[in-house]
C-alpha positions in Angstrom: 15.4 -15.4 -13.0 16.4 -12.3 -12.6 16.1 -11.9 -9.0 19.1 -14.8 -8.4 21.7 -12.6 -10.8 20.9 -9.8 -8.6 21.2 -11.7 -5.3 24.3 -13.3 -6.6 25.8 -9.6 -7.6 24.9 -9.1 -3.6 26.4 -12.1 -2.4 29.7 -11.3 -4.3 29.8 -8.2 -3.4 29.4 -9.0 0.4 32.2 -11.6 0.3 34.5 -9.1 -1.6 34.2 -6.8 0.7 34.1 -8.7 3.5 37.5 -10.3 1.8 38.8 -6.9 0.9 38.1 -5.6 4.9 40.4 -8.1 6.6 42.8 -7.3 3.8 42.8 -3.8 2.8 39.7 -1.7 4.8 40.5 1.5 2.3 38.8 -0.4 -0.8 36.0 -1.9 1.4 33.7 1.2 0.6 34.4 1.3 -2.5 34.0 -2.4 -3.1 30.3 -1.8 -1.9 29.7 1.0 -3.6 30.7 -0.3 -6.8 28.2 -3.2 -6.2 25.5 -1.2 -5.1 26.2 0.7 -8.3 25.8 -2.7 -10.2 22.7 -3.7 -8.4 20.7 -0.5 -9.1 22.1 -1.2 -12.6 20.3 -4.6 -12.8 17.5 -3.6 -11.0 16.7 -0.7 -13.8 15.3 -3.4 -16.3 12.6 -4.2 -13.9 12.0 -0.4 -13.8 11.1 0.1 -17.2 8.5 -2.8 -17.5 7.0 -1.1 -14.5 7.0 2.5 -15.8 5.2 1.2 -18.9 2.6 -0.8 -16.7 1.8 2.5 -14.7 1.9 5.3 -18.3 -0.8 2.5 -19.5 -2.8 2.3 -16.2 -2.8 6.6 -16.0 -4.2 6.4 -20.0 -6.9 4.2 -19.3 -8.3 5.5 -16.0 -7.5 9.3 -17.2 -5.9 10.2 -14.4 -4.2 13.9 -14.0 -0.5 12.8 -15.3 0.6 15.5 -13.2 -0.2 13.4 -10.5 1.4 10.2 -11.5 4.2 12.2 -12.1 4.1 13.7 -8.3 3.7 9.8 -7.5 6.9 8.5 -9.2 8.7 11.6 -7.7 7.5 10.7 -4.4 8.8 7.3 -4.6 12.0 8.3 -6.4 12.7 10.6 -3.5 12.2 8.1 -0.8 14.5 5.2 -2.6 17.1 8.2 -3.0 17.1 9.3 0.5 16.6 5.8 1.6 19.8 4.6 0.1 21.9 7.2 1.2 20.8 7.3 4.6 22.2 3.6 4.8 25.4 4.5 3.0 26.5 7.0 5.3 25.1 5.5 8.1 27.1 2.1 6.9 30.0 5.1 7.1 29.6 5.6 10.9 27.5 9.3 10.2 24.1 8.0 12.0 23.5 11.4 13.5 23.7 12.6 9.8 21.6 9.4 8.3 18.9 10.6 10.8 18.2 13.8 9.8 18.7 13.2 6.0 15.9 11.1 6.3 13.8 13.8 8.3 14.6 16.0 5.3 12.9 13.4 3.2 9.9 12.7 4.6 9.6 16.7 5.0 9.9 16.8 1.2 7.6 13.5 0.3 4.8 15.5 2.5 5.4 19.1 1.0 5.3 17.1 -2.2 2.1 15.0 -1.9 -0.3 18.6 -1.0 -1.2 18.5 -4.2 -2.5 14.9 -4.5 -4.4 15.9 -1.5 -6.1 18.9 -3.2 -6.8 16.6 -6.0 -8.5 14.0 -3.8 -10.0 16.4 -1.4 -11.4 18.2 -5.1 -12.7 14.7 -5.7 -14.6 13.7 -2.8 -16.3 17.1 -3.1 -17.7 16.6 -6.6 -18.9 13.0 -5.3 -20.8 14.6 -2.7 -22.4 17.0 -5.1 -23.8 14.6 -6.9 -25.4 12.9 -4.2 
């Protein structure tokens, strides 16, 4: 159910500002902004159910929390750069959406080295015992 209250904060937000950019384009941005604010909002309740879901998982299997944590960054990083790369390209700034999202991937690889060295540590001690 909570999917349609978050389409319907899209919806009203599209028409508002859709509404408010015949009327008045100044508050268009910030209509969207504002929504976007709203749906991230609603969207966090999911987020906690899933954080739980994954500290459980990395208990059970025993798995390095340093690397979960490397994980969540990971993904945190790409739905931060992700969403402002659209907002300023939504702004008319593609050149600088572009490269903001070069910069992110740069950092999600620089970042995932050491999950690497932890798998590539891995396979090693799996080959050793063979």
């Amino acid at each position: 159910m909570g999917i349609f209250k978050i389409c319907a904060v899209a919806l009203i937000t599209a028409i508002s500002a859709f509404v408010l950019k015949s009327q008045k384009s100044d508050l268009a941005p910030l209509c969207v902004a504002v929504g976007g604010i709203i749906l991230a909002l609603c969207a966090f309740d999911y987020l906690a159910s899933g954080l739980e879901f994954i500290r459980d998982f990395s208990e059970q299997t025993n798995i390095d929390k340093s690397v979960i944590r490397i994980i969540l960054k990971t993904i945190g990083i790409g739905y931060a750069v992700e969403l402002t790369a659209s907002s300023v390209k939504e702004l008319g700034f593609e050149s600088i959406a572009d490269k903001l999202l070069l910069c992110g991937k740069l950092i999600i690889f620089v970042m995932s080295i050491p999950i690497f060295r932890s798998l590539f540590n891995v396979i090693v001690k799996l080959i050793g015992m063979v």
